[in-house]
mmCIF file of the N, C-alpha and C atoms, coordinates in Angstrom:
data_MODEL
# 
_entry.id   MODEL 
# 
loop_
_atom_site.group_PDB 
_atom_site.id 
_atom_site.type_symbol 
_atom_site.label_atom_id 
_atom_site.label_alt_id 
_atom_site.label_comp_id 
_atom_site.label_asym_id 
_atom_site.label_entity_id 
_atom_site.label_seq_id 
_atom_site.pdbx_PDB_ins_code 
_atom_site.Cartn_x 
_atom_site.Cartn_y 
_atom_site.Cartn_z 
_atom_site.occupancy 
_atom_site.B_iso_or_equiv 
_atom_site.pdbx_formal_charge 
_atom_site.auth_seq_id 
_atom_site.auth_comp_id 
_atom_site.auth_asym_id 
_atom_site.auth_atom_id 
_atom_site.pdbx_PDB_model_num 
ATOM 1   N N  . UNK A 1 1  ? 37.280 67.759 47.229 1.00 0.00 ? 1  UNK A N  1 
ATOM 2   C CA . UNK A 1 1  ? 36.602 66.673 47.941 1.00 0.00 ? 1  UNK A CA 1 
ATOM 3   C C  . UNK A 1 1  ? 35.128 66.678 47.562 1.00 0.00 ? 1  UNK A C  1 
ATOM 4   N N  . UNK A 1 2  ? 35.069 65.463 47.263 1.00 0.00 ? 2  UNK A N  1 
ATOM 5   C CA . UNK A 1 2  ? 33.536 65.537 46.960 1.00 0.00 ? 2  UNK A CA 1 
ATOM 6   C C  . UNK A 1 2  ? 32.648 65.844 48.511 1.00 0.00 ? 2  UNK A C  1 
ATOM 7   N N  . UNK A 1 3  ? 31.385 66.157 47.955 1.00 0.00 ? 3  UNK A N  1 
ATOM 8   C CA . UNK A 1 3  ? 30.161 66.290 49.473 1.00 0.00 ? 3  UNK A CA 1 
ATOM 9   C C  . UNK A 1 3  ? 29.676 64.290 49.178 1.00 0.00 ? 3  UNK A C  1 
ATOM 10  N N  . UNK A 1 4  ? 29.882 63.896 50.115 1.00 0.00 ? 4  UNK A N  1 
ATOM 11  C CA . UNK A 1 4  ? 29.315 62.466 50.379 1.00 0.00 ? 4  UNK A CA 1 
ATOM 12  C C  . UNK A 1 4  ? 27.811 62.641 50.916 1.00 0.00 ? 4  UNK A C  1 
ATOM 13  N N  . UNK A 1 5  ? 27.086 61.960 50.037 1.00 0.00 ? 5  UNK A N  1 
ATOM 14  C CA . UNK A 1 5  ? 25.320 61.534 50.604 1.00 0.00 ? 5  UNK A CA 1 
ATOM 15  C C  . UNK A 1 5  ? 25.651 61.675 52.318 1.00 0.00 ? 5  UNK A C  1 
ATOM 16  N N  . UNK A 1 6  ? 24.657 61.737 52.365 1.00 0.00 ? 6  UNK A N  1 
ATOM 17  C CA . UNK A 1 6  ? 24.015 61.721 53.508 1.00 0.00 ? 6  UNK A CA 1 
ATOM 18  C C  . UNK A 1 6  ? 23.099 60.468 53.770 1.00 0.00 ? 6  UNK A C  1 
ATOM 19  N N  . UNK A 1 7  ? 24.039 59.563 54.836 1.00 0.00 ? 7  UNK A N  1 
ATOM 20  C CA . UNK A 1 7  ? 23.469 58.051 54.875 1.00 0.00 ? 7  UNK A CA 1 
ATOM 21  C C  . UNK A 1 7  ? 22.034 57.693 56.028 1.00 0.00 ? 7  UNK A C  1 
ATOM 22  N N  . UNK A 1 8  ? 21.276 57.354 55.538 1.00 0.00 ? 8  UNK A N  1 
ATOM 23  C CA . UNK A 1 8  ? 20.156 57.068 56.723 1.00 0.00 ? 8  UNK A CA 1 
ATOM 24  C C  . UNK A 1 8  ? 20.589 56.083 57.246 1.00 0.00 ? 8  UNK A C  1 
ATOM 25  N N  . UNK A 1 9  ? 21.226 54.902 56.946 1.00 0.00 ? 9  UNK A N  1 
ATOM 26  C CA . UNK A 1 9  ? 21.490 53.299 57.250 1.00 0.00 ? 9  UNK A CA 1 
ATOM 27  C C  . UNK A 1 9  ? 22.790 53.135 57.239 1.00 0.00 ? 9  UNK A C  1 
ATOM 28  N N  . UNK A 1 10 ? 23.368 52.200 57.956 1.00 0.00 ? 10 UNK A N  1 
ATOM 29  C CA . UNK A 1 10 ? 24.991 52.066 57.854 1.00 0.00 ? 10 UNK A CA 1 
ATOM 30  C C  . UNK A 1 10 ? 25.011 50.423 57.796 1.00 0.00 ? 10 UNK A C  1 
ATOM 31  N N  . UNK A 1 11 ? 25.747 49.847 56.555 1.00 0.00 ? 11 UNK A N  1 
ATOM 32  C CA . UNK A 1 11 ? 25.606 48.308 56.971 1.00 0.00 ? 11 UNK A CA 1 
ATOM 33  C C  . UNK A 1 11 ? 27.673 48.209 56.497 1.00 0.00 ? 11 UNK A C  1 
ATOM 34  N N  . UNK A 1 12 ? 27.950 47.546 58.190 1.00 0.00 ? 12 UNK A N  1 
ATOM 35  C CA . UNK A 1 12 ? 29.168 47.473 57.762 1.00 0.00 ? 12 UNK A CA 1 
ATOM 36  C C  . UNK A 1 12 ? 29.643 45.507 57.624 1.00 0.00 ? 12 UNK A C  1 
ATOM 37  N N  . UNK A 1 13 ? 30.437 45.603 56.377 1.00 0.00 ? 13 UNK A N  1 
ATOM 38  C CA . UNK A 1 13 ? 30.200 44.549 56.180 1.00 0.00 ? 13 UNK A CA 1 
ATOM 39  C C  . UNK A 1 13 ? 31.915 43.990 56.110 1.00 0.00 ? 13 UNK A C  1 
ATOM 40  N N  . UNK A 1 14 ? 32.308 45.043 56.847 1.00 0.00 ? 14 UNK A N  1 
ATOM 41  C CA . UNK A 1 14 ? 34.436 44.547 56.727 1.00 0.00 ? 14 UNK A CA 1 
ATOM 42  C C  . UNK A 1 14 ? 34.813 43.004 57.622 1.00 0.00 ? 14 UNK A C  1 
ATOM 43  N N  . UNK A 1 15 ? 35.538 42.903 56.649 1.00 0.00 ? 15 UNK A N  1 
ATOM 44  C CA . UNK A 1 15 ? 35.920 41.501 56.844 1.00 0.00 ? 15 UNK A CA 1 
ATOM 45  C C  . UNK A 1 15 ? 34.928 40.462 56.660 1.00 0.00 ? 15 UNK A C  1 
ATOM 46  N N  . UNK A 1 16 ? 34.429 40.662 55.565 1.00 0.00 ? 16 UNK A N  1 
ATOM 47  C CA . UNK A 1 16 ? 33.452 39.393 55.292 1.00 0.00 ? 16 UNK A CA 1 
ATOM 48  C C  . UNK A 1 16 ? 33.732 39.184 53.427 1.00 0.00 ? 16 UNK A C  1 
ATOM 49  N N  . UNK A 1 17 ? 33.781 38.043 53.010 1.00 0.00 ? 17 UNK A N  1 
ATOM 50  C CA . UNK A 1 17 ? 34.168 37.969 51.880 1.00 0.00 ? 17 UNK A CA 1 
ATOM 51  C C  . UNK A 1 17 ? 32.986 37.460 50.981 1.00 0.00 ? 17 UNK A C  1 
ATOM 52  N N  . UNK A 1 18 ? 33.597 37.338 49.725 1.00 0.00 ? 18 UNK A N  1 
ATOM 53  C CA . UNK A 1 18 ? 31.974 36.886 48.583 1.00 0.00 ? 18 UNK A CA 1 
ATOM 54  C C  . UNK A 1 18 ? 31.654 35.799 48.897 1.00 0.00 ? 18 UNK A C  1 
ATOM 55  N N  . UNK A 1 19 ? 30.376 35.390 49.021 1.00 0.00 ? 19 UNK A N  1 
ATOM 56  C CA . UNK A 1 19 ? 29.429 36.541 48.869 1.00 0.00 ? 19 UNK A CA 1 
ATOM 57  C C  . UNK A 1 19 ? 28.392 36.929 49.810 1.00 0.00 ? 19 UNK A C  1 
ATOM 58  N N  . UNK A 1 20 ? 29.317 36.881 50.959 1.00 0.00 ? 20 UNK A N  1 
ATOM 59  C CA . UNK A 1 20 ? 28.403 37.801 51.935 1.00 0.00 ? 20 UNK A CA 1 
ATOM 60  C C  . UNK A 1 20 ? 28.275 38.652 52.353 1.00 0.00 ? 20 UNK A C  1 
ATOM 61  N N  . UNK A 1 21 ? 28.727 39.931 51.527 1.00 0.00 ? 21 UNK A N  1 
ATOM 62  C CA . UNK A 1 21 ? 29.010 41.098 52.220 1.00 0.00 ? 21 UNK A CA 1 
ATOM 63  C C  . UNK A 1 21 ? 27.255 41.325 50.983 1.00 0.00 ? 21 UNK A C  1 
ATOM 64  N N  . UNK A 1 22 ? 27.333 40.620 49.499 1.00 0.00 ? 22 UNK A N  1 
ATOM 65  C CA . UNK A 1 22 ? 26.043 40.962 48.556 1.00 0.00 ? 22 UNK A CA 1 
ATOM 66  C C  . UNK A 1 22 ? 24.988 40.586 49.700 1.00 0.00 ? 22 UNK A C  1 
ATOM 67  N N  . UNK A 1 23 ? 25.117 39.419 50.133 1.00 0.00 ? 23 UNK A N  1 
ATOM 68  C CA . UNK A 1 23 ? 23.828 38.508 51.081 1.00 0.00 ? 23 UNK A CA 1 
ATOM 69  C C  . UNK A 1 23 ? 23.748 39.265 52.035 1.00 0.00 ? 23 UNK A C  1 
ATOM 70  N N  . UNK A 1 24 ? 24.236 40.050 52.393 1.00 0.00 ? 24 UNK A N  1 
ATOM 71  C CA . UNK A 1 24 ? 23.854 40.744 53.643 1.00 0.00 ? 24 UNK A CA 1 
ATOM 72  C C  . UNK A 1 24 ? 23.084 42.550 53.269 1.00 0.00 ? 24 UNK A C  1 
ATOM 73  N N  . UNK A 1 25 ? 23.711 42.462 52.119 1.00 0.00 ? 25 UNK A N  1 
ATOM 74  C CA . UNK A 1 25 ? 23.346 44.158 51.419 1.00 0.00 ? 25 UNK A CA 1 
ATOM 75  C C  . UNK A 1 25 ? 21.763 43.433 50.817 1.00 0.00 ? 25 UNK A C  1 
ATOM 76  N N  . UNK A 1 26 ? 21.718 42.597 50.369 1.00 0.00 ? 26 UNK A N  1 
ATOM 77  C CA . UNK A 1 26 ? 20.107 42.125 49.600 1.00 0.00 ? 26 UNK A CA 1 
ATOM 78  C C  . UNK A 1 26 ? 19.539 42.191 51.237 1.00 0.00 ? 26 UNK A C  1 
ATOM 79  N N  . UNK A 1 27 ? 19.278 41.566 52.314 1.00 0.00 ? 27 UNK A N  1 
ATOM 80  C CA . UNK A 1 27 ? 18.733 41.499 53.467 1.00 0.00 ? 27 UNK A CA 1 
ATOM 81  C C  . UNK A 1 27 ? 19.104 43.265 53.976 1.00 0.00 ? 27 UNK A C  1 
ATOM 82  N N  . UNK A 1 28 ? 19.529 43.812 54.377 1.00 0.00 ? 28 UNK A N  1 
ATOM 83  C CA . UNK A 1 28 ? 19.731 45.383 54.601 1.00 0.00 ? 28 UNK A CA 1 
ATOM 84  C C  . UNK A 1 28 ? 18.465 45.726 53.884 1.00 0.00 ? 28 UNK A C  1 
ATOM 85  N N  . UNK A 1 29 ? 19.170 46.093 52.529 1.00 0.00 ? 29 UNK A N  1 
ATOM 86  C CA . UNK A 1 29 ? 18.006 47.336 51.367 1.00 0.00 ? 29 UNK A CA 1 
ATOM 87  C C  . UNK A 1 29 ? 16.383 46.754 51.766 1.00 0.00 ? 29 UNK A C  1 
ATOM 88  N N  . UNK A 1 30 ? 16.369 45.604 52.156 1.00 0.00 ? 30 UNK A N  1 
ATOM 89  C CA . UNK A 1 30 ? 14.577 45.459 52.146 1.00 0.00 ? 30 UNK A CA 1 
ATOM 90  C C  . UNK A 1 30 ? 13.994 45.880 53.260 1.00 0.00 ? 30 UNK A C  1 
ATOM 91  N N  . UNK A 1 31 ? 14.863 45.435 54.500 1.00 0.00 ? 31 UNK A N  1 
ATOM 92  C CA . UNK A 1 31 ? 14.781 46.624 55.762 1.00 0.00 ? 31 UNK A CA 1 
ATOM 93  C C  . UNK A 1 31 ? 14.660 47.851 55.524 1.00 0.00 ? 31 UNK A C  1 
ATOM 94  N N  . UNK A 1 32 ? 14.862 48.857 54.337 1.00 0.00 ? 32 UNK A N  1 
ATOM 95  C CA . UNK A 1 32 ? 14.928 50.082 55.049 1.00 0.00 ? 32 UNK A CA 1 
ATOM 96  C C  . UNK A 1 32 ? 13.717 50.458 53.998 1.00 0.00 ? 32 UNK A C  1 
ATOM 97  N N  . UNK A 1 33 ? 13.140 51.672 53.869 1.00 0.00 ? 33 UNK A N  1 
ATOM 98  C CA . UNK A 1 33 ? 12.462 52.558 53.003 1.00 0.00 ? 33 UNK A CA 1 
ATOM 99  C C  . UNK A 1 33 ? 13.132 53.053 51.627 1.00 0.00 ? 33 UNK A C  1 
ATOM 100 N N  . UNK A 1 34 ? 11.956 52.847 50.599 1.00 0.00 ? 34 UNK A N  1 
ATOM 101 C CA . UNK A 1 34 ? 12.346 53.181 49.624 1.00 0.00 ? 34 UNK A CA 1 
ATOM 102 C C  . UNK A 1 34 ? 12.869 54.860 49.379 1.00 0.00 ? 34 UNK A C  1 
ATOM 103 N N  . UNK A 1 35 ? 14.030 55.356 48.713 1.00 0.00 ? 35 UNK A N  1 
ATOM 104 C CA . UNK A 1 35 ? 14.528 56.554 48.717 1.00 0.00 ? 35 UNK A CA 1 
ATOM 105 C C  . UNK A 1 35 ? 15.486 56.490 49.770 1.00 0.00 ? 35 UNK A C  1 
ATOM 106 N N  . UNK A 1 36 ? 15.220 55.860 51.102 1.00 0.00 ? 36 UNK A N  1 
ATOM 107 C CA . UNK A 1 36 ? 16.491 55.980 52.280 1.00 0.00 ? 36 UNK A CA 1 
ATOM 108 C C  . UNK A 1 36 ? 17.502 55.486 50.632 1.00 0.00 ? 36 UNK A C  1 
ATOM 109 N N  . UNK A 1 37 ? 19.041 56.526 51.727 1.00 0.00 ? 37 UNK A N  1 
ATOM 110 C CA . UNK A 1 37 ? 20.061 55.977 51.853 1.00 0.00 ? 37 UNK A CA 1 
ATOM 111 C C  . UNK A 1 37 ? 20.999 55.341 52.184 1.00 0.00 ? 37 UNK A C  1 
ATOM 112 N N  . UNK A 1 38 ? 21.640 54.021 52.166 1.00 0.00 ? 38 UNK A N  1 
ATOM 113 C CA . UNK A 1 38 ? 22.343 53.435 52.651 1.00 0.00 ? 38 UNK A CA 1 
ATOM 114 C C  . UNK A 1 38 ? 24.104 53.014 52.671 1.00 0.00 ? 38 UNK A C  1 
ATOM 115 N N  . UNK A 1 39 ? 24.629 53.267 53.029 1.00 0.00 ? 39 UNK A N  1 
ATOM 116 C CA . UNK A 1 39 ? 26.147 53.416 53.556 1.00 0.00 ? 39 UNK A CA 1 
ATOM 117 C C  . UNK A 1 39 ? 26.518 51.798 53.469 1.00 0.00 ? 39 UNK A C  1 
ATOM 118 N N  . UNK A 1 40 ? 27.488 51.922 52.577 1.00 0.00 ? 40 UNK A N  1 
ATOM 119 C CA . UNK A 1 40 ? 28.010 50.071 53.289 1.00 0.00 ? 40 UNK A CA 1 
ATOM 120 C C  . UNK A 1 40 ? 29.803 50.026 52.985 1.00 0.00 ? 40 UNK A C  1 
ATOM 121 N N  . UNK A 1 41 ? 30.196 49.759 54.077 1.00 0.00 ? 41 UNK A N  1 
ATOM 122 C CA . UNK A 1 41 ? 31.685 49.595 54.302 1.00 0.00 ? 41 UNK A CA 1 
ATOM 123 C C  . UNK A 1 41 ? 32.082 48.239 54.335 1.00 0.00 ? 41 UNK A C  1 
ATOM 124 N N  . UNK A 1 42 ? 32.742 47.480 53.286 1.00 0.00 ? 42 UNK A N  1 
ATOM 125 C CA . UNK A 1 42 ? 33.926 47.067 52.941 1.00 0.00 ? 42 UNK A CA 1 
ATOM 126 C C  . UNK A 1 42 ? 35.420 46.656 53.077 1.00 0.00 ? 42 UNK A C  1 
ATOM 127 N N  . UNK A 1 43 ? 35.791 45.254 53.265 1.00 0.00 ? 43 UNK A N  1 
ATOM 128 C CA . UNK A 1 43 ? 36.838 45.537 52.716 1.00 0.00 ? 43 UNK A CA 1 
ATOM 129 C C  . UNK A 1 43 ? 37.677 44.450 51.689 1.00 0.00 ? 43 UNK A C  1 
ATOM 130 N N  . UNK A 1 44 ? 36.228 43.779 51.314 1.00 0.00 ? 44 UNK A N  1 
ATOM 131 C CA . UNK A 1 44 ? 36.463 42.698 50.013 1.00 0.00 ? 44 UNK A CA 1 
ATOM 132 C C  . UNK A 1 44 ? 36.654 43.307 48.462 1.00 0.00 ? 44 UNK A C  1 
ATOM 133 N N  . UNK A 1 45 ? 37.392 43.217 47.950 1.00 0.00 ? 45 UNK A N  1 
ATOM 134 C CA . UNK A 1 45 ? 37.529 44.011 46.383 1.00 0.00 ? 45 UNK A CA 1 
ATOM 135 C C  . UNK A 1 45 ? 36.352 43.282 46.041 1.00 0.00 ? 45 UNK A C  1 
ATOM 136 N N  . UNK A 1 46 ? 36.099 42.623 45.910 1.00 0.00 ? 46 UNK A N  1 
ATOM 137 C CA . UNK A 1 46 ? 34.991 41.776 44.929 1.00 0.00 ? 46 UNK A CA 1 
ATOM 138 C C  . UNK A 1 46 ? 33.643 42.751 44.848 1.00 0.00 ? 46 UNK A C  1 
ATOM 139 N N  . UNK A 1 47 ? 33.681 43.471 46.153 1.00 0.00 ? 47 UNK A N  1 
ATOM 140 C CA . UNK A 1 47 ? 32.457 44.614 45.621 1.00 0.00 ? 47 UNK A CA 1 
ATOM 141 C C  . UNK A 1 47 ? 32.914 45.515 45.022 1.00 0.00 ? 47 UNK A C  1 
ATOM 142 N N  . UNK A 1 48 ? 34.105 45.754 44.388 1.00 0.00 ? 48 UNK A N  1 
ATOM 143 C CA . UNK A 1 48 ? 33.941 47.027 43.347 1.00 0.00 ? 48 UNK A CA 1 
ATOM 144 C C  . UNK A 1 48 ? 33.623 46.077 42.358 1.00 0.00 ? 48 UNK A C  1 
ATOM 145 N N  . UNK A 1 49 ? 33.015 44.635 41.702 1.00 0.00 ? 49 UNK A N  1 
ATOM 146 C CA . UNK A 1 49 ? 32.264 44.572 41.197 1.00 0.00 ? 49 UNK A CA 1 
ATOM 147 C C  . UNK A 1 49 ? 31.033 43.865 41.740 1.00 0.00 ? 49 UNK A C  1 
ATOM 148 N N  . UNK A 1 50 ? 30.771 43.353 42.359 1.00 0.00 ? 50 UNK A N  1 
ATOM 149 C CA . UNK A 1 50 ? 29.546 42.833 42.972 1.00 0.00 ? 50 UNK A CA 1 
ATOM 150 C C  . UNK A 1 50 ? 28.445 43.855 43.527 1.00 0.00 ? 50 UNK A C  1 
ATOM 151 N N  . UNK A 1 51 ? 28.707 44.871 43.981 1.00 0.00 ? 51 UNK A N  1 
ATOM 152 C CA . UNK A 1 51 ? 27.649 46.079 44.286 1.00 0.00 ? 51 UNK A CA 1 
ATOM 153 C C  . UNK A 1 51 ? 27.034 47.160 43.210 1.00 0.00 ? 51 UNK A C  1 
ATOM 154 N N  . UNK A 1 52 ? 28.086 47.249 42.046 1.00 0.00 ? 52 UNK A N  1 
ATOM 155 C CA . UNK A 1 52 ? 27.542 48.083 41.069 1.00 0.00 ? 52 UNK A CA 1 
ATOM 156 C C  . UNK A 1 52 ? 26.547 46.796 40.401 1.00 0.00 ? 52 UNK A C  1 
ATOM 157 N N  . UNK A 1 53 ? 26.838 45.895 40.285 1.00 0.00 ? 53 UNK A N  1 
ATOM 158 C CA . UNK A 1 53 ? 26.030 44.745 39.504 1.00 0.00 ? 53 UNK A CA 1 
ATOM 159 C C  . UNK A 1 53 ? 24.450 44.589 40.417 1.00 0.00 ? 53 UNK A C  1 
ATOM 160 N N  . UNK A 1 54 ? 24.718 44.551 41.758 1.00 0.00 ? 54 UNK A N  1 
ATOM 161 C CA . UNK A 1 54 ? 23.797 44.002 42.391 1.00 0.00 ? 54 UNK A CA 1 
ATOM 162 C C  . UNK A 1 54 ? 22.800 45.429 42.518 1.00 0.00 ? 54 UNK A C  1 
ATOM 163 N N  . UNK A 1 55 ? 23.367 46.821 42.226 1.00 0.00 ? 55 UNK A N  1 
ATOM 164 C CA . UNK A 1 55 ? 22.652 47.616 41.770 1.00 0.00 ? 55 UNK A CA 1 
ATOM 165 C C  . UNK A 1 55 ? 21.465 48.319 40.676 1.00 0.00 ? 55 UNK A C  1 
ATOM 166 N N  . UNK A 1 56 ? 22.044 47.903 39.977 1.00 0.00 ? 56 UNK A N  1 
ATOM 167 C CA . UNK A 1 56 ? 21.858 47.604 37.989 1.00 0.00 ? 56 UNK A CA 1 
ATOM 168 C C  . UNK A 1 56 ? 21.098 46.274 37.927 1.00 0.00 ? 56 UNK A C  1 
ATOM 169 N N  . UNK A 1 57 ? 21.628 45.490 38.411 1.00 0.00 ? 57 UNK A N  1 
ATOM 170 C CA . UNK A 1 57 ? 20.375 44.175 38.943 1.00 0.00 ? 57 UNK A CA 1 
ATOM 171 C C  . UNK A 1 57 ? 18.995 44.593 39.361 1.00 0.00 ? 57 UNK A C  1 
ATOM 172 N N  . UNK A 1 58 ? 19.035 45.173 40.091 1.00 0.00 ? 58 UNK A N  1 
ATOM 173 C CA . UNK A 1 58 ? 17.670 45.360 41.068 1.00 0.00 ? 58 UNK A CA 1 
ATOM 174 C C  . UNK A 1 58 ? 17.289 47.145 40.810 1.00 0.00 ? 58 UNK A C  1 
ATOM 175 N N  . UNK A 1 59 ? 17.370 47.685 40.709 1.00 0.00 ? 59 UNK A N  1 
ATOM 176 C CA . UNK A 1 59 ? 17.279 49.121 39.823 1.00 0.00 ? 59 UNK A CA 1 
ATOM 177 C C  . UNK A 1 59 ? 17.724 50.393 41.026 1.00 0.00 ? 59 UNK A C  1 
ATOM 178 N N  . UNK A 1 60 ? 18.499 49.638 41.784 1.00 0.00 ? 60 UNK A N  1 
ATOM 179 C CA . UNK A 1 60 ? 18.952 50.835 43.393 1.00 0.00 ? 60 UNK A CA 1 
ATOM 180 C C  . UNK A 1 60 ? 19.915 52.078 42.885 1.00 0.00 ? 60 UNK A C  1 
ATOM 181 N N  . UNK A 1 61 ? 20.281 52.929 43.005 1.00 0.00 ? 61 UNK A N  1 
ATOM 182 C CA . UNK A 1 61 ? 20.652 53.810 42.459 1.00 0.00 ? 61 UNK A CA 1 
ATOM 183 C C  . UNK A 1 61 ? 22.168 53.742 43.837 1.00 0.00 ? 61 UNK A C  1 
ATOM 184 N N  . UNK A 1 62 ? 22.935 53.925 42.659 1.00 0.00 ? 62 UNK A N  1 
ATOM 185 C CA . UNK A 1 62 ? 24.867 54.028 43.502 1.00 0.00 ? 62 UNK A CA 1 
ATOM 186 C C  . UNK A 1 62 ? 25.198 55.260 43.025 1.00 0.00 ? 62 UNK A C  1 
ATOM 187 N N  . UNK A 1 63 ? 24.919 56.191 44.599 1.00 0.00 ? 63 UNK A N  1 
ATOM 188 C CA . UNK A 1 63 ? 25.271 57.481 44.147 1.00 0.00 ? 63 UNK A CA 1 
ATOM 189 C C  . UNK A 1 63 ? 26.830 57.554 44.347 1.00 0.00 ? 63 UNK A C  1 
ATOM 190 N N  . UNK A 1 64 ? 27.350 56.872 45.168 1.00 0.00 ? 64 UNK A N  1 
ATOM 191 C CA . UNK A 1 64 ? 29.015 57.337 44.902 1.00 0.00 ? 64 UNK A CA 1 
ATOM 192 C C  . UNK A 1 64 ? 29.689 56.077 45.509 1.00 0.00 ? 64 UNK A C  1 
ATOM 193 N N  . UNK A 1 65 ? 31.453 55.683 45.655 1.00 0.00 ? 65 UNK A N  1 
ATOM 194 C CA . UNK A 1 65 ? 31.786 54.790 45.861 1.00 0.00 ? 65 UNK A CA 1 
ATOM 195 C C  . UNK A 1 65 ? 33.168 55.852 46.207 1.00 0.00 ? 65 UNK A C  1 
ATOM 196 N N  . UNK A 1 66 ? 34.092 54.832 47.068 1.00 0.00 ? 66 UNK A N  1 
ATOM 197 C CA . UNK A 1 66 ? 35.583 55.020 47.110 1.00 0.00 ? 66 UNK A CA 1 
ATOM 198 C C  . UNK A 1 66 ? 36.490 54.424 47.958 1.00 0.00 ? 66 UNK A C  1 
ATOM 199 N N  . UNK A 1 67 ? 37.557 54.551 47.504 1.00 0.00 ? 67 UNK A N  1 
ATOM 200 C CA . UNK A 1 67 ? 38.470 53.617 48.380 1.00 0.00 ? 67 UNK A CA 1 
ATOM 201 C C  . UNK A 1 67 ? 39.016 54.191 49.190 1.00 0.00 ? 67 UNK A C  1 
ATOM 202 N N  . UNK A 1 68 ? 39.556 53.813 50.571 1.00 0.00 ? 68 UNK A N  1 
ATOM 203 C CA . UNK A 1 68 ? 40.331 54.447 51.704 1.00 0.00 ? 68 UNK A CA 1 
ATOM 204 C C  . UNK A 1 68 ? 41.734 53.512 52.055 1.00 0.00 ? 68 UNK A C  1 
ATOM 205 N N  . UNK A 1 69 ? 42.306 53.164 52.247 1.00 0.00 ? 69 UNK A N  1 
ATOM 206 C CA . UNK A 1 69 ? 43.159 52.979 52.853 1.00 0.00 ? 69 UNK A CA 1 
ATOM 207 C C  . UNK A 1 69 ? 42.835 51.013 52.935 1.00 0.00 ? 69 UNK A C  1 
ATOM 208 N N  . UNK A 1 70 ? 42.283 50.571 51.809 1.00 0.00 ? 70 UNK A N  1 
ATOM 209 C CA . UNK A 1 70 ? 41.945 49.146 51.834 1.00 0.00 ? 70 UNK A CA 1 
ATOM 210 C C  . UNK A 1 70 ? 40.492 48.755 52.106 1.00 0.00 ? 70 UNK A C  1 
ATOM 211 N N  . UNK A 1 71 ? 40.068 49.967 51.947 1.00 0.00 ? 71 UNK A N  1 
ATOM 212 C CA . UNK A 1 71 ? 38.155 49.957 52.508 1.00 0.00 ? 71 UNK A CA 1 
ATOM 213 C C  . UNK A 1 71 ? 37.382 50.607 51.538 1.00 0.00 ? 71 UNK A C  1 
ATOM 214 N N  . UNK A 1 72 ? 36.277 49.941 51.032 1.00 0.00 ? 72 UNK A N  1 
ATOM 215 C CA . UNK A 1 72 ? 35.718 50.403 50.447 1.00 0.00 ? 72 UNK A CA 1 
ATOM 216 C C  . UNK A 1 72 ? 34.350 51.018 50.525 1.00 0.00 ? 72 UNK A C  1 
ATOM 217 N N  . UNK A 1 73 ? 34.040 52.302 50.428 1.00 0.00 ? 73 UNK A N  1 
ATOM 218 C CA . UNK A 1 73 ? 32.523 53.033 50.891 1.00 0.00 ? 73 UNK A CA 1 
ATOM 219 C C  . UNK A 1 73 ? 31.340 52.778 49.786 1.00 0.00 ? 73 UNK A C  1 
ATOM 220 N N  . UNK A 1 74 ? 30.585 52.387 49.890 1.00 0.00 ? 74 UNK A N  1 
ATOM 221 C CA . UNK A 1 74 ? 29.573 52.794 49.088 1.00 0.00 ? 74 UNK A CA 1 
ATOM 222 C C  . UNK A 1 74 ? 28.266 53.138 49.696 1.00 0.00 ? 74 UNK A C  1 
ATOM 223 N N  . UNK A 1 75 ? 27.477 54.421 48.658 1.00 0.00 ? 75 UNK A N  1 
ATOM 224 C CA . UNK A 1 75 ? 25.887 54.688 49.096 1.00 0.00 ? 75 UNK A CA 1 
ATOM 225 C C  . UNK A 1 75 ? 25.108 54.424 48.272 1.00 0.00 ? 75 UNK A C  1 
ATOM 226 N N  . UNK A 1 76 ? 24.393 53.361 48.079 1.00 0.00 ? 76 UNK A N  1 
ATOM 227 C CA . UNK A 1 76 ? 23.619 53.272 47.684 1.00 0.00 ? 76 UNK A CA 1 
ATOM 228 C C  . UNK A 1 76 ? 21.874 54.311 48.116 1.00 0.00 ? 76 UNK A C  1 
ATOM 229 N N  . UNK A 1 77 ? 20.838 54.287 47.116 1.00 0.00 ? 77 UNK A N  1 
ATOM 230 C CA . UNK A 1 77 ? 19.547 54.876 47.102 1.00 0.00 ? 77 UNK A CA 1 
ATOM 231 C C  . UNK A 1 77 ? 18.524 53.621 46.523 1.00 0.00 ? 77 UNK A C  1 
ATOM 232 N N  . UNK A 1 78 ? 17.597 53.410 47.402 1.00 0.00 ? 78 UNK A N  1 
ATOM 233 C CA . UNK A 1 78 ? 17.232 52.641 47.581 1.00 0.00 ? 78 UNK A CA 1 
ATOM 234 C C  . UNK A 1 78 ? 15.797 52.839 46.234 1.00 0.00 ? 78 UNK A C  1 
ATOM 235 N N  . UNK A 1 79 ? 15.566 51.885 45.767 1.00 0.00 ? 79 UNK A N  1 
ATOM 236 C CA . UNK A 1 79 ? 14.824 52.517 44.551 1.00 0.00 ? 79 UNK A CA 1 
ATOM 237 C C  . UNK A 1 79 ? 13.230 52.484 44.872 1.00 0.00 ? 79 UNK A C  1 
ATOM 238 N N  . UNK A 1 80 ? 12.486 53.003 44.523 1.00 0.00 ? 80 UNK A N  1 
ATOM 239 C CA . UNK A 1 80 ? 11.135 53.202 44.679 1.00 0.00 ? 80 UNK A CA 1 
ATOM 240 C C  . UNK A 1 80 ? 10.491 52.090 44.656 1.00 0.00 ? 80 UNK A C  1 
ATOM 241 N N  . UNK A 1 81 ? 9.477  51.831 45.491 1.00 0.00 ? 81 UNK A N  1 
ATOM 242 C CA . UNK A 1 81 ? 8.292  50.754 45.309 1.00 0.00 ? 81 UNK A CA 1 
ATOM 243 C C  . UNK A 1 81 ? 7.509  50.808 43.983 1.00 0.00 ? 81 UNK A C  1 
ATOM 244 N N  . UNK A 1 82 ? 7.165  49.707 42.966 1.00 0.00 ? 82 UNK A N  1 
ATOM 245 C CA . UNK A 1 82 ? 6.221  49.936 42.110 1.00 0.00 ? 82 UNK A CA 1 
ATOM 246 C C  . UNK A 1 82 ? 5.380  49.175 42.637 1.00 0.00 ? 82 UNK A C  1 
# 
């Protein structure tokens, strides 16, 4: 078993489909501090590609991802202020 981050923020976004589970993760990450971690639960497939993109988009760091039982976890790291 992996050790899972340690989440500062929890944005749960189950049962919401594209693309508002992204519209709601872009409004989250600016709320919190740069370096926090943030937790976001799932249960649209479209973010196993819409969150690594919207990551790599904006330079946030996706320390891990996985599926449960039709749910999907991800933590994002919120990337530094320049």
């Amino acid at each position: 078993m992996t050790d899972l981050p340690k989440a500062d923020h929890l944005l749960d976004v189950k049962g919401l489909f594209c693309p508002e589970p992204v519209m709601m993760l872009h409004n989250k990450i600016r709320d919190i501090d740069s370096g926090q971690v943030l937790e976001v639960l799932a249960t649209d497939p479209a973010t196993l590609r819409d969150i690594p993109k919207f990551c790599t988009f904006l330079g946030h760091e996706l320390l891990h991802h996985c599926e449960e039982d039709g749910s999907y976890r991800y933590w994002l790291r919120k990337q530094a202020a320049e």
